[in-house]
C-alpha positions in Angstrom: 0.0 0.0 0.0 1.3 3.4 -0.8 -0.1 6.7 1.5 0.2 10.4 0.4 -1.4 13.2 2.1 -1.9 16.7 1.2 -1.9 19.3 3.9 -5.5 20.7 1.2 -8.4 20.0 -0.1 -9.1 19.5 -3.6 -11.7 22.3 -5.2 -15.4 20.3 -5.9 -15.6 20.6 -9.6 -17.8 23.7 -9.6 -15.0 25.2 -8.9 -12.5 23.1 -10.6 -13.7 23.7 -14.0 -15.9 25.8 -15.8 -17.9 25.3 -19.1 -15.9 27.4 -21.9 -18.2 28.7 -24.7 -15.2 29.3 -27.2 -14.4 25.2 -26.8 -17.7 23.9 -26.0 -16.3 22.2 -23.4 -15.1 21.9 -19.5 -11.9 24.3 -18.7 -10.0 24.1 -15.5 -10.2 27.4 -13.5 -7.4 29.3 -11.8 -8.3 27.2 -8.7 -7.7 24.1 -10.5 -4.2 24.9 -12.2 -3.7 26.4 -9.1 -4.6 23.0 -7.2 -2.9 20.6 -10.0 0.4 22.2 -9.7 0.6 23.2 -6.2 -0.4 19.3 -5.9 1.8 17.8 -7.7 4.6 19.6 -6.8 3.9 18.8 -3.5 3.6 15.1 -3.8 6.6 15.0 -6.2 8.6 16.5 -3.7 7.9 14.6 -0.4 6.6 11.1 -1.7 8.5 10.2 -5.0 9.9 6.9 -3.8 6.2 5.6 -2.8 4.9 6.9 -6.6 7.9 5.5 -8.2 6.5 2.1 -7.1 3.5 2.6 -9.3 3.6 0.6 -12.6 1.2 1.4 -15.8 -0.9 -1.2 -16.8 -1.4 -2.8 -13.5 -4.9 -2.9 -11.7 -4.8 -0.4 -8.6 -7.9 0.2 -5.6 -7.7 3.9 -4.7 -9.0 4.9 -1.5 -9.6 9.2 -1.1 -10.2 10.5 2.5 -10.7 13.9 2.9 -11.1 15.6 6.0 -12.9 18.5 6.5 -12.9 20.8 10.0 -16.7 21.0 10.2 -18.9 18.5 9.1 -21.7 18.6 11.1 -24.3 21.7 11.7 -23.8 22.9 14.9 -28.0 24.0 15.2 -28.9 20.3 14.1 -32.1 19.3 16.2 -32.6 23.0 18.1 -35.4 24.8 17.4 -35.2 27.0 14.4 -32.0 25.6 13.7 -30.6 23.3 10.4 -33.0 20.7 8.8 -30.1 18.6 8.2 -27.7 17.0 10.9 -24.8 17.2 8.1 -23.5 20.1 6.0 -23.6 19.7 2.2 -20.2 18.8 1.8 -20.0 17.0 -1.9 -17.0 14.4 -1.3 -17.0 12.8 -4.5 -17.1 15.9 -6.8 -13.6 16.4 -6.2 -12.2 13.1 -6.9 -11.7 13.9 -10.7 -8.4 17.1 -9.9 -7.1 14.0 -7.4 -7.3 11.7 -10.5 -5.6 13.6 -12.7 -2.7 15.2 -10.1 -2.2 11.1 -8.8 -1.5 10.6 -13.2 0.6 13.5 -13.7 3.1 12.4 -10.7 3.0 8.7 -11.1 3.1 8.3 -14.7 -0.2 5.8 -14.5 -3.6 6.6 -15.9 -6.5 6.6 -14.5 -7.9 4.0 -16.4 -5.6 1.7 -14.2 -8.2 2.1 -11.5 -10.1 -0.1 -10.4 -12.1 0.4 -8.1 -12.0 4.2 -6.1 -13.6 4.7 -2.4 -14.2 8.4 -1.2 -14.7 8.8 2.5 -15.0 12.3 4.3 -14.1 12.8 7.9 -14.0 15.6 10.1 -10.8 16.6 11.8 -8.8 19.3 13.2 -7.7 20.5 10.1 -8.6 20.2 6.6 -5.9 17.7 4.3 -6.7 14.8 1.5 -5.2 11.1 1.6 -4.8 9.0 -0.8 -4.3 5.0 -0.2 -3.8 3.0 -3.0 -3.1 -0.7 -3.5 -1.6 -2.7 -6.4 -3.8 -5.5 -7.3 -1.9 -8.0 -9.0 0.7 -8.3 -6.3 -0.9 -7.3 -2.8 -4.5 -7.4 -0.8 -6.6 -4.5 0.2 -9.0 -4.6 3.3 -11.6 -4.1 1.2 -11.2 -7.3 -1.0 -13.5 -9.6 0.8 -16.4 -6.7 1.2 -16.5 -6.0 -2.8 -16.1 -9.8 -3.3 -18.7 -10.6 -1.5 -21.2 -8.3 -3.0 -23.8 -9.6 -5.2 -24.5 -9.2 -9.0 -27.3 -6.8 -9.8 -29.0 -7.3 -13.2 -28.9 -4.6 -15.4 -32.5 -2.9 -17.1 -33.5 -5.3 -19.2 -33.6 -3.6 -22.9 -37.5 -2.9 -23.3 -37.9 -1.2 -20.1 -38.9 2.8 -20.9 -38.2 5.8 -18.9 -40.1 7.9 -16.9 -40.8 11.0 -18.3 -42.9 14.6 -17.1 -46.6 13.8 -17.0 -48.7 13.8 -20.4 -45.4 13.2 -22.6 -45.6 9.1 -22.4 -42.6 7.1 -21.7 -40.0 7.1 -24.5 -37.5 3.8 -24.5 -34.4 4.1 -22.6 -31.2 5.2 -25.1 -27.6 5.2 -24.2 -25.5 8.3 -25.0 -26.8 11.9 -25.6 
């Protein structure tokens, strides 16, 4: 198993990237270049033996645990205060920046990646950790757990869609 922290938190992806009319497409913000090289750099610098272990083309379980200072709302359950007991905090829209930092300093797609576990904590102070296991030549603790999970059928091919009332069901498609 290989650990790296960062002392940060990754932007969520709102922030991360914006939608750029001149390319049609998603552009990374000043936050996220900002957050990509700051990253890297860091990571380069203080864990480049454990990254130099990393090999492409090898199956890889990538566990992201980010910790955030406040979690919880503080008025949960008085009266007048928050309707929910937890802030919304979106973990998993800011795995993608982790992603791509963890490819630019290890030399090893994403696609390698097999399976990827986001967990949020709170803590002291705010940082990101990254565990990551090698597949073909050690276990993870959470081998047996995804083993042991069953197989869900897919939707069957004729089943349709919901759609807004009075427009009828129209077939399931994949794509756009």
């Amino acid at each position: 198993m290989i650990a790296l922290a960062l002392p940060w938190l990754p932007p969520s992806d709102n922030h991360a990237y914006f939608n750029n009319p001149h390319t049609r497409g998603r552009t990374l913000t000043d936050t996220g270049r900002r957050f990509k090289l700051d990253s890297a750099l860091y990571l380069a610098q203080r864990f480049s033996a454990e990254l130099g272990t990393m090999r492409p083309n090898r199956p890889y379980l990538v566990v992201l645990r980010l910790y955030f200072t406040e979690l919880e709302c503080s008025t949960y359950g008085q009266p007048r205060g928050a309707g929910s007991r937890y802030k919304k905090i979106d973990a998993t829209n800011r795995r993608k920046l982790v992603e791509d930092v963890l490819k630019e300093v290890s030399k090893v797609d994403d696609s390698n990646t097999m399976t990827f576990i986001c967990a949020k904590r709170q803590g002291p102070e705010e940082k990101t950790e990254l565990f990551i296991w090698d597949l073909e030549s050690e276990t993870s603790p959470f081998d047996d757990a995804l083993n042991s999970l069953p197989d869900v059928p897919a939707v069957q091919p004729d089943r349709t869609v919901p759609t807004l009332p009075g427009r009828g069901p129209k077939p399931f498609t994949r794509g756009r």
